[in-house]
PAGURO-897223 format. One record per residue: chain; x, y, z of N, C-alpha, C, O, CB in turn; residue in one letter; residue number from 1. Coordinates in steps of 0.02 Angstrom, whole numbers, plus 32768, in hexadecimal, padded with zeros to 4 digits. Each point is the difference from the previous one (the first is absolute). Glycine has a CB too. Layout:
(rec "A"; (X; Y; Z); (X; Y; Z); (X; Y; Z); (X; Y; Z); (X; Y; Z); "A"; NUM)
...
END
This chain:
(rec "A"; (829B; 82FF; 80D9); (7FEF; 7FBD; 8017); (7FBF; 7FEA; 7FDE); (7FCF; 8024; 800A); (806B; 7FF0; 8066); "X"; 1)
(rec "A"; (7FBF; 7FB7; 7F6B); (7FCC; 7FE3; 7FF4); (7FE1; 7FDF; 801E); (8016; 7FD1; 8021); (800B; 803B; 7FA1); "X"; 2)
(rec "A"; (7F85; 800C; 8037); (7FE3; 7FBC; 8037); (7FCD; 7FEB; 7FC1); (7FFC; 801E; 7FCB); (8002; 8012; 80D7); "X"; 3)
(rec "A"; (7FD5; 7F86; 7F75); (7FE9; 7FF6; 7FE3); (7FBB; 7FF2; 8044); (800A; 7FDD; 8032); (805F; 8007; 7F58); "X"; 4)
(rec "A"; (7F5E; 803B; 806B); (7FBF; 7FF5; 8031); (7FD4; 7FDB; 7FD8); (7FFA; 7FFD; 7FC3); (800B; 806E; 8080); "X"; 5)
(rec "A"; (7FD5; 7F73; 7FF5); (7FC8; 7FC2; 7FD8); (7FBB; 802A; 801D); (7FFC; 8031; 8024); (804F; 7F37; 7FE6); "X"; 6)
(rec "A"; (7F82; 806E; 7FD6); (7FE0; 801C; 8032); (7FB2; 7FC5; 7FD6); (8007; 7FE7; 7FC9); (804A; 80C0; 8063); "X"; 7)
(rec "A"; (7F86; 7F53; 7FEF); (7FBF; 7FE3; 7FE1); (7FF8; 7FB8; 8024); (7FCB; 7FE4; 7FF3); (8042; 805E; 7F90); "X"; 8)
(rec "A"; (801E; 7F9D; 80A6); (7FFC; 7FBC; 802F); (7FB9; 8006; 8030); (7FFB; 8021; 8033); (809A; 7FD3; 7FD6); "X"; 9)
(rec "A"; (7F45; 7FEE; 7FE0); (7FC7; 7FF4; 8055); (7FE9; 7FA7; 7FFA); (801B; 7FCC; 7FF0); (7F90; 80D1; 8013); "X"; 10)
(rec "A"; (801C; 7F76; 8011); (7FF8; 7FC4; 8011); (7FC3; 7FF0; 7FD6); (7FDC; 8030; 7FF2); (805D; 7FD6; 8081); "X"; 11)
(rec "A"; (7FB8; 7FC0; 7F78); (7FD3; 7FE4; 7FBB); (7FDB; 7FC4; 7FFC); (802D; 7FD7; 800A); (8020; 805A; 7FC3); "X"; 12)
(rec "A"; (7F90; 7FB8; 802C); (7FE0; 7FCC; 7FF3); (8017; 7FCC; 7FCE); (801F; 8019; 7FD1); (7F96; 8030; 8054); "X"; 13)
(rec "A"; (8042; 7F67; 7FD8); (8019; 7FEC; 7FD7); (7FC4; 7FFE; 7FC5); (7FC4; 7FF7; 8009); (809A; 7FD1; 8049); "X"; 14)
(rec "A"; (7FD1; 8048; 7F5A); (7FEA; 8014; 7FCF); (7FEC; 803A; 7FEE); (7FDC; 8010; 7FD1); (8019; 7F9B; 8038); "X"; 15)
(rec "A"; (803B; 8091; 8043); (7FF8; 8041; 7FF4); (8033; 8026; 7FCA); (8022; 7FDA; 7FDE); (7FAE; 801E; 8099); "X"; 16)
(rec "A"; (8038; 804B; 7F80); (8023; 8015; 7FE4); (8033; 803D; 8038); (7FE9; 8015; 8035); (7FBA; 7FC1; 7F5A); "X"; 17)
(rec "A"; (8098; 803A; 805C); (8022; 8033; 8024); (803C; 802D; 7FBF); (800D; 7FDE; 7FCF); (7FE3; 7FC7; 80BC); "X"; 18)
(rec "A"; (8024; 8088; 7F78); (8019; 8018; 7FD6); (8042; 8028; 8018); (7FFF; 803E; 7FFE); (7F8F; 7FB9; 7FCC); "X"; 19)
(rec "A"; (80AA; 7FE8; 804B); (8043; 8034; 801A); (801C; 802C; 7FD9); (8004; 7FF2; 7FC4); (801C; 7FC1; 8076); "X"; 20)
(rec "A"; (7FF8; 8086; 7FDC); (8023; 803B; 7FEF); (8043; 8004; 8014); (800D; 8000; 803C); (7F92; 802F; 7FC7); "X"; 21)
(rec "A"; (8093; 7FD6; 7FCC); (8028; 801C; 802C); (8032; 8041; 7FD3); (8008; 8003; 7FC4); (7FF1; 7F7B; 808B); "X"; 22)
(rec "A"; (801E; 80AA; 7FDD); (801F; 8042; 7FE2); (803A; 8006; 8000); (800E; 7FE2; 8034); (7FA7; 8050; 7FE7); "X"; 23)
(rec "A"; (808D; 7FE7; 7FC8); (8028; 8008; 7FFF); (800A; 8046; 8012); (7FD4; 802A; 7FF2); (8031; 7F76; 7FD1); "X"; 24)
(rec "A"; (8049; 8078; 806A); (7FE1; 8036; 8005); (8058; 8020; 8015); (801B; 7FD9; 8028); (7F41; 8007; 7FFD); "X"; 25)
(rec "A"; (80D1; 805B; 7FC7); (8032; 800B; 800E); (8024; 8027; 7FC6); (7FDA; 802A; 7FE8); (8019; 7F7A; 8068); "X"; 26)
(rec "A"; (8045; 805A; 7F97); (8021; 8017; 7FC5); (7FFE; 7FDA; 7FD8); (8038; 7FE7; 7FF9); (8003; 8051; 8032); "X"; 27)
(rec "A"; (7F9E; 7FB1; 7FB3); (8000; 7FB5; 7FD1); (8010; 8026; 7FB5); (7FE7; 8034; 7FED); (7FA9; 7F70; 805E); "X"; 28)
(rec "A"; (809F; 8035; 7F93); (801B; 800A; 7FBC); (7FE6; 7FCB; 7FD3); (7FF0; 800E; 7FC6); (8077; 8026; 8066); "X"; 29)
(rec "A"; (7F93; 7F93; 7FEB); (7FD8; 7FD2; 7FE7); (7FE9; 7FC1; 8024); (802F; 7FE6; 801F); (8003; 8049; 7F89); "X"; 30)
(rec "A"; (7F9A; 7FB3; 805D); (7FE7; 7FC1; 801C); (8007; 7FC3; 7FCC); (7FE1; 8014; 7FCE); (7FCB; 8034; 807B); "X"; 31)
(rec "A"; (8065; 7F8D; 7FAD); (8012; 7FC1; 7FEB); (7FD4; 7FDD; 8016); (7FCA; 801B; 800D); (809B; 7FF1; 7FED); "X"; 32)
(rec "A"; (7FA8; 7F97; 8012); (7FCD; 7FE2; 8018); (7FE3; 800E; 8045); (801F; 800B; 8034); (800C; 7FAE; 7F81); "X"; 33)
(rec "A"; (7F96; 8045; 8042); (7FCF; 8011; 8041); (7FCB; 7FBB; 8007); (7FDA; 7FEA; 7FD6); (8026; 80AE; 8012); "X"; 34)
(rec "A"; (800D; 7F4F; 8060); (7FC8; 7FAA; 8016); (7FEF; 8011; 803B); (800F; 802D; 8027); (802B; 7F67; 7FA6); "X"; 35)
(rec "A"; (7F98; 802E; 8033); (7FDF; 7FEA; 8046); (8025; 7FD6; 8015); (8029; 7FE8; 7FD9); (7F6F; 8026; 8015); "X"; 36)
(rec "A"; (8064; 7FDA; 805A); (8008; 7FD0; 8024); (7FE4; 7FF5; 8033); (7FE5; 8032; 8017); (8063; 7FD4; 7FC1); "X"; 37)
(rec "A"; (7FB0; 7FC9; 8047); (7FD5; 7FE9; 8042); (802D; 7FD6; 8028); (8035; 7FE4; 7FF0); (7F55; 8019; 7FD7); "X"; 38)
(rec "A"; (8051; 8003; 807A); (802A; 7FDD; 803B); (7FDC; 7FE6; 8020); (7FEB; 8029; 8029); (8060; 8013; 7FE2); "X"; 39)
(rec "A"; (7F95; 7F7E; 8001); (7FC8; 7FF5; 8024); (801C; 7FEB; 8051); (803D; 7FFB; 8001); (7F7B; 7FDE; 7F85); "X"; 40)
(rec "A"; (802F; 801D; 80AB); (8022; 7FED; 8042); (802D; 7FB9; 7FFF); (7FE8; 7FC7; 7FFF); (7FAD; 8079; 803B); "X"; 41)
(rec "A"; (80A8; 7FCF; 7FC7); (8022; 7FB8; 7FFF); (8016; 7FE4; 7FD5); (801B; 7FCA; 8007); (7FB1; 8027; 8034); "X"; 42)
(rec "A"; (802A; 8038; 7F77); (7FF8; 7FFA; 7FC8); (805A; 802B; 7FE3); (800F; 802F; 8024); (7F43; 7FC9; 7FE7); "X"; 43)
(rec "A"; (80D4; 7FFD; 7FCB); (8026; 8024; 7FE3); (7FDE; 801E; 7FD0); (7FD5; 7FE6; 7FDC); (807F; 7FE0; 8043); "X"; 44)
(rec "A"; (7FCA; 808D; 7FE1); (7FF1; 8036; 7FC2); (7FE7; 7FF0; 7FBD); (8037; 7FFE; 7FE5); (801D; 8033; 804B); "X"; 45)
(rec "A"; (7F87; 7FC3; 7FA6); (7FDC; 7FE4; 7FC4); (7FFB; 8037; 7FCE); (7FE6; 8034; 8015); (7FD9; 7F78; 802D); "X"; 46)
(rec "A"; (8054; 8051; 7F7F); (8003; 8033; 7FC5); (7FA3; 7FF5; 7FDF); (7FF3; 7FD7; 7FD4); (80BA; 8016; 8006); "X"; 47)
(rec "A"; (7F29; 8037; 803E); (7FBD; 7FFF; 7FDF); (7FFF; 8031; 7FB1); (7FD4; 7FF5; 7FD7); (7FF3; 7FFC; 80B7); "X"; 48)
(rec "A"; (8053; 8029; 7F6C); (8002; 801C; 7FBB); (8041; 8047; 7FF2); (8020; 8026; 8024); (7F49; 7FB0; 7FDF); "X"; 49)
(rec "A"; (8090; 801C; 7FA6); (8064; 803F; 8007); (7FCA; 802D; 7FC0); (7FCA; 7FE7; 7FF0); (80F4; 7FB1; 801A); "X"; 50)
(rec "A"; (7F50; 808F; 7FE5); (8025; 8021; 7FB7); (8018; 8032; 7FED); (7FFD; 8034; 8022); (7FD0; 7F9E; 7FC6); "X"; 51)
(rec "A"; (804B; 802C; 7FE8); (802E; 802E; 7FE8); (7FF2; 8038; 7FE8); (7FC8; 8016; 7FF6); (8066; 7F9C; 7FFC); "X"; 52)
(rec "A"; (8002; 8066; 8003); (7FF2; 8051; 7FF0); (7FDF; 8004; 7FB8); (7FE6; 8034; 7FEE); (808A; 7FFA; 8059); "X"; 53)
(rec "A"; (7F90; 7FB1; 7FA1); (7FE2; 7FD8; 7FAE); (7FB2; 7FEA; 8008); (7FD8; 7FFD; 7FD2); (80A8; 7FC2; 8010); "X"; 54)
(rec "A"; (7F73; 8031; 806B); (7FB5; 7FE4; 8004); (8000; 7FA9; 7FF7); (7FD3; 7FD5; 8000); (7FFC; 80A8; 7FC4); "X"; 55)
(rec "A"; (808B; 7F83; 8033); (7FE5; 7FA8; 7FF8); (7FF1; 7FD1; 8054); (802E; 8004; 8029); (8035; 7FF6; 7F53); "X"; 56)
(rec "A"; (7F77; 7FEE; 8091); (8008; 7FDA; 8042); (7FEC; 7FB2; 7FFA); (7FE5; 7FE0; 7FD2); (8000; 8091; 806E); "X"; 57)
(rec "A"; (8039; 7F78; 800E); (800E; 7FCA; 8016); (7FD3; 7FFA; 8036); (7FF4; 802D; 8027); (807A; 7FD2; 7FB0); "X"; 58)
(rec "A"; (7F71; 7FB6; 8029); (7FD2; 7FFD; 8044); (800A; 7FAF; 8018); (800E; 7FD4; 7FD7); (7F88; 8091; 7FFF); "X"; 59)
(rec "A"; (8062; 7F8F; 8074); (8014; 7FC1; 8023); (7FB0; 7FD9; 7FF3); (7FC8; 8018; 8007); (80A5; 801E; 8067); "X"; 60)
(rec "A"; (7FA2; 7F99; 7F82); (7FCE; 7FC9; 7FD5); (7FB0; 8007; 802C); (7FC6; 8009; 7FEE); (80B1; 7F8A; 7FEC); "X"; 61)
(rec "A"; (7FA5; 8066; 805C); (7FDE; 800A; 803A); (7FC0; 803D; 7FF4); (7FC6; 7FF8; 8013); (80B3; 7FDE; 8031); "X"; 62)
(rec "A"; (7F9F; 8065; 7F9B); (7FC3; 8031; 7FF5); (800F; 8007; 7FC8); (8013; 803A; 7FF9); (7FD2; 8000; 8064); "X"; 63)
(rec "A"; (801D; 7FA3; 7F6B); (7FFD; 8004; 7FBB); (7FB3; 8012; 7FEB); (7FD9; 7FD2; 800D); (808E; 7FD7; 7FE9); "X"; 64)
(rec "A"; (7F86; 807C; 7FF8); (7FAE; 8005; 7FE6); (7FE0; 8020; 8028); (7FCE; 8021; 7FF3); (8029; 7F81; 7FDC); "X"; 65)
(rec "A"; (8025; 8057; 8072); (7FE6; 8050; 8034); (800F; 803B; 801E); (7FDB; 8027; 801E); (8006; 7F9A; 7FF0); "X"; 66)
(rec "A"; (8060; 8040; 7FE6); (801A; 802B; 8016); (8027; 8041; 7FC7); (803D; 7FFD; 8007); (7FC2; 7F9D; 805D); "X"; 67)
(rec "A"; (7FF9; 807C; 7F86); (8024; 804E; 7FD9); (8028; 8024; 8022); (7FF8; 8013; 803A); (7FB1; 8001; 7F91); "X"; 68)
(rec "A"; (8088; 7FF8; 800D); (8032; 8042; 8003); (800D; 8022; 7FC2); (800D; 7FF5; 7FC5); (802D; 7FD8; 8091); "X"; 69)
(rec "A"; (7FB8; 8070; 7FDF); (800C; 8032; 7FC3); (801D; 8039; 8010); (7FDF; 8012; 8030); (7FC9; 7FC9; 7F9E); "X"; 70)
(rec "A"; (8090; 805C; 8024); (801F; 804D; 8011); (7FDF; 8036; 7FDB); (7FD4; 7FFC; 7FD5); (809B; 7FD6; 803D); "X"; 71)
(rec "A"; (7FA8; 8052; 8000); (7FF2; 8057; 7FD9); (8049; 8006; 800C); (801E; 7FF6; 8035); (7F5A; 8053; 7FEE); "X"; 72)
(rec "A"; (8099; 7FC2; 7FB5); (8047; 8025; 7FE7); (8009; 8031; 8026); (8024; 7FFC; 8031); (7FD9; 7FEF; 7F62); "X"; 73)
(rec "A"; (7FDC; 8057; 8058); (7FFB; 804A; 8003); (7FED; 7FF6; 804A); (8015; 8033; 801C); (7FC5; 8003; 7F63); "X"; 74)
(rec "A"; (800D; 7FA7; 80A8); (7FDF; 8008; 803A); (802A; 7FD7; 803D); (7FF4; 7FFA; 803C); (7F98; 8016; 7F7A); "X"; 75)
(rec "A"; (80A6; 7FD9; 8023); (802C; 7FC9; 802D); (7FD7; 7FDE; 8039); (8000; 8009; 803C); (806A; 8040; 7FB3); "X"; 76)
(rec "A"; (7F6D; 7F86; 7FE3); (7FD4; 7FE3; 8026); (7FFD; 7FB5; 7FDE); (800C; 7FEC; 7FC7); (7FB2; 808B; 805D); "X"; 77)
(rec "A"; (8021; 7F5C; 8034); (7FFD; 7FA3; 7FCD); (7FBB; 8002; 802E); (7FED; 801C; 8033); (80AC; 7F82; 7FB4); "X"; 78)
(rec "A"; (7F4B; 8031; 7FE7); (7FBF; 8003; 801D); (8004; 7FA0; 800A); (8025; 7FE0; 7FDA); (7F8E; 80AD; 7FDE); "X"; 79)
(rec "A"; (801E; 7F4A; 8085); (7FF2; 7FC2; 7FEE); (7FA2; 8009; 7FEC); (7FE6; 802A; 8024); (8092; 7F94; 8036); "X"; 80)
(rec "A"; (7F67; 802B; 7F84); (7FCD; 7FEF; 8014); (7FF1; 7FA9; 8004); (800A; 7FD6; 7FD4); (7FDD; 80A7; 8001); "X"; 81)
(rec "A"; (8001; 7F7B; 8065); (800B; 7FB0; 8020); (7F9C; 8001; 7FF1); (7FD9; 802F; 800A); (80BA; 7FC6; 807C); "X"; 82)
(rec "A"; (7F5F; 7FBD; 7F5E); (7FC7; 7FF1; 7FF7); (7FDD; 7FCA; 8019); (8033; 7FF7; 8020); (7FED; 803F; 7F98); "X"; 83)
(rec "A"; (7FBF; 7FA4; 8057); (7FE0; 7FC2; 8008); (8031; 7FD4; 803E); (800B; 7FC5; 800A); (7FC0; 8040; 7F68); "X"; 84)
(rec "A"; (8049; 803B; 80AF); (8036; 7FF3; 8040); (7FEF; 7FC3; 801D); (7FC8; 7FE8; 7FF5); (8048; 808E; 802C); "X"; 85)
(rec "A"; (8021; 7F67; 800B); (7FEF; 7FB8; 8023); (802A; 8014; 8047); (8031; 8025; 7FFF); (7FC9; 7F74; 7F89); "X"; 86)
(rec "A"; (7FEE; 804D; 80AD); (802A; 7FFB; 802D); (8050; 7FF2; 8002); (8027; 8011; 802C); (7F6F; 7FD9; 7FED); "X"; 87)
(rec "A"; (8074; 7FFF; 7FBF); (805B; 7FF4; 7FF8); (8021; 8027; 7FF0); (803D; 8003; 800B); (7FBE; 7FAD; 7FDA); "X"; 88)
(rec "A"; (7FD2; 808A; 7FED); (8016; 8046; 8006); (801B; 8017; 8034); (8033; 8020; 7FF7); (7F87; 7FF0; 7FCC); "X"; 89)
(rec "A"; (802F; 7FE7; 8079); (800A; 8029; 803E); (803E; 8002; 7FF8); (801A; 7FD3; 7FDE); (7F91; 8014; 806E); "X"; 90)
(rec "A"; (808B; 805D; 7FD9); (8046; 801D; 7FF4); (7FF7; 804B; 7FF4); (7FD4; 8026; 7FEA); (805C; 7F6C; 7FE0); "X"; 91)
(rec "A"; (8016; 8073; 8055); (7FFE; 805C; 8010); (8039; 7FF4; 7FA5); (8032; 7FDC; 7FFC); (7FD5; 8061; 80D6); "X"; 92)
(rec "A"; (7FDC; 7FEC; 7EF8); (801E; 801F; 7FD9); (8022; 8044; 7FF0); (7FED; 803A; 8007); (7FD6; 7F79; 7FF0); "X"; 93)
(rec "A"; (8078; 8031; 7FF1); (8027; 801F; 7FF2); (800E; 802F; 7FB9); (7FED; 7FE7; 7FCB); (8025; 7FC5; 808B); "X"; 94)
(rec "A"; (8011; 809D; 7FA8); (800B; 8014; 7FB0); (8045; 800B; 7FFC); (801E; 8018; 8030); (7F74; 8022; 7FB7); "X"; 95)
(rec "A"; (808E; 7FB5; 7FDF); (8041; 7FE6; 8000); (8018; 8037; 7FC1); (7FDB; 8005; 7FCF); (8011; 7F67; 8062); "X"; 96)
(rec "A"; (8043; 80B2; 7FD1); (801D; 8023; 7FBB); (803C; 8005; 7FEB); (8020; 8019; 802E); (7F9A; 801B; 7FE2); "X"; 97)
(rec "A"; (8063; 7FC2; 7FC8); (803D; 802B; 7FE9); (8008; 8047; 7FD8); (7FEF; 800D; 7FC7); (8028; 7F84; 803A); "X"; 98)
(rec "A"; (800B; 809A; 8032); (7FEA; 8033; 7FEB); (805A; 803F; 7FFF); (802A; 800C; 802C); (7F2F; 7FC7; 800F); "X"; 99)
(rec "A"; (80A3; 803A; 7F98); (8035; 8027; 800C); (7FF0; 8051; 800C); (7FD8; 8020; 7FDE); (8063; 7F82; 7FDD); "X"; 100)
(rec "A"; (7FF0; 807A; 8082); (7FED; 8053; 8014); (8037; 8017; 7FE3); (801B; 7FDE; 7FD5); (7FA7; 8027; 809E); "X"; 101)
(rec "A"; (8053; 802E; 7F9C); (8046; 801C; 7FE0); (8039; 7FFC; 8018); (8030; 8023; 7FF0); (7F9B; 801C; 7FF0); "X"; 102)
(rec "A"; (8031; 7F80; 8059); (8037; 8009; 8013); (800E; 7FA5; 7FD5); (802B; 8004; 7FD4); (7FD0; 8070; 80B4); "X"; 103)
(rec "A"; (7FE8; 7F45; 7F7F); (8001; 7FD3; 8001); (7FC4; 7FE1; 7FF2); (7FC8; 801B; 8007); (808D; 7FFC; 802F); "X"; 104)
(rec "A"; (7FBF; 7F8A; 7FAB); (7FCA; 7FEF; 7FE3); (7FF8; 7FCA; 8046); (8031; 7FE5; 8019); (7FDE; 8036; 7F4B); "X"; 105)
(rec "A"; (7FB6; 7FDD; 80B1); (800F; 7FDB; 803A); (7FA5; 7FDC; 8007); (7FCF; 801C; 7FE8); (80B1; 8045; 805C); "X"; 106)
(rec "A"; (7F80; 7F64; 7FE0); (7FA0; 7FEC; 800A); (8008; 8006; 8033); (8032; 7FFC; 8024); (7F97; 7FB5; 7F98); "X"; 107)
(rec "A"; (7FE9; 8060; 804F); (7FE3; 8013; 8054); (7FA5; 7FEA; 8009); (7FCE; 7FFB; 7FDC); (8096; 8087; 802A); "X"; 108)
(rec "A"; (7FAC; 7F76; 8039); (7FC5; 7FC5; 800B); (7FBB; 8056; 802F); (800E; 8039; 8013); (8067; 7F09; 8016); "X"; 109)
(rec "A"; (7F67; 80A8; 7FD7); (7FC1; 802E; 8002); (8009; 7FCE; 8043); (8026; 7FD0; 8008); (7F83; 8067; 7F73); "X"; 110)
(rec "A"; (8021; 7FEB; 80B5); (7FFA; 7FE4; 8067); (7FCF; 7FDC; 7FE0); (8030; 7FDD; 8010); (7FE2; 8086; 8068); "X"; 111)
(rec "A"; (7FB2; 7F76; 7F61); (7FCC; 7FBF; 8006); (7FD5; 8036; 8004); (8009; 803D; 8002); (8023; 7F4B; 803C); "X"; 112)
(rec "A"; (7F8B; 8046; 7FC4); (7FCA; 800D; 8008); (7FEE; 7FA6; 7FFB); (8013; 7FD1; 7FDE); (7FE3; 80C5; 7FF3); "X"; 113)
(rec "A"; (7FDE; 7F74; 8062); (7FD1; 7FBF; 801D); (7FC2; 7FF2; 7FD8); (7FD7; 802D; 7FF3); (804C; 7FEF; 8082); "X"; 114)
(rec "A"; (7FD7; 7FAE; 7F7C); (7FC9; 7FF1; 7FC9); (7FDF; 7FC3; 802B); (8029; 7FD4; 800D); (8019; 804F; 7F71); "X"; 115)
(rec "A"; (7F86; 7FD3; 8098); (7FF5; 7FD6; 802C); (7FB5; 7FFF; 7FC9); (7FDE; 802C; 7FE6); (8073; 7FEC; 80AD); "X"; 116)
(rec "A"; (7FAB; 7F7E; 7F6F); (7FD2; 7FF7; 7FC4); (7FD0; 7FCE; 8035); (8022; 7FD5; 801B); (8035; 8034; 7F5C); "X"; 117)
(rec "A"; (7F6E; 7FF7; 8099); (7FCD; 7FEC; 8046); (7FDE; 7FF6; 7FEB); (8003; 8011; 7FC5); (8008; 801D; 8086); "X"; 118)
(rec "A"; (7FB4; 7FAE; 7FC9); (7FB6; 8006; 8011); (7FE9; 7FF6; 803B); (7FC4; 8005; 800A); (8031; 7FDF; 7F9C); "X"; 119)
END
């Protein structure tokens, strides 16, 4: 069974910085695309950043210029680092993968982590 755990969500100031983790973790044969997403209260699911097993990525206009993604291959890992955060940030994020184990190629969603952006 594959899981995927987040972990690095707290709580921040606006124009702070925060940096999510998340791990892949099971019989993995290979990981494919690996993203973020967010869910703010009331809000439908939002794609904040993808990429590929190549390193190429995609980001929602919205955090264009602040926000990064990046993996370790070898480490089956996606990292966000979020920058010059704003309150609209606020949303429990998500890590998203396609990943095939040995049995099937299938995506699976990581439980969130809460990113709460305050003063």
């Amino acid at each position: 069974q594959v899981q995927l755990v987040e972990s690095g969500g707290g709580l921040v100031q606006p124009g702070g910085s925060l940096r999510l983790s998340c791990a892949a973790s099971g019989l993995i044969v290979n990981i494919y695309a690996m993203g973020w997403y967010r869910q703010a209260p009331g809000k439908q699911r939002e794609l904040v950043a993808t990429i590929t097993s190549g390193g190429s990525t995609k980001y929602a206009d919205s955090v264009k210029g602040r926000f990064t993604i990046s993996r370790d291959n070898a480490q089956n890992t996606v990292h966000l680092q979020m920058n010059s955060l704003k309150p609209e940030d606020t949303a429990v994020y998500y890590c998203n993968a396609d990943v095939r184990d040995l049995r099937i190629l299938d995506n699976y969603w990581g439980q969130g982590t809460q990113v709460t952006v305050s003063s």
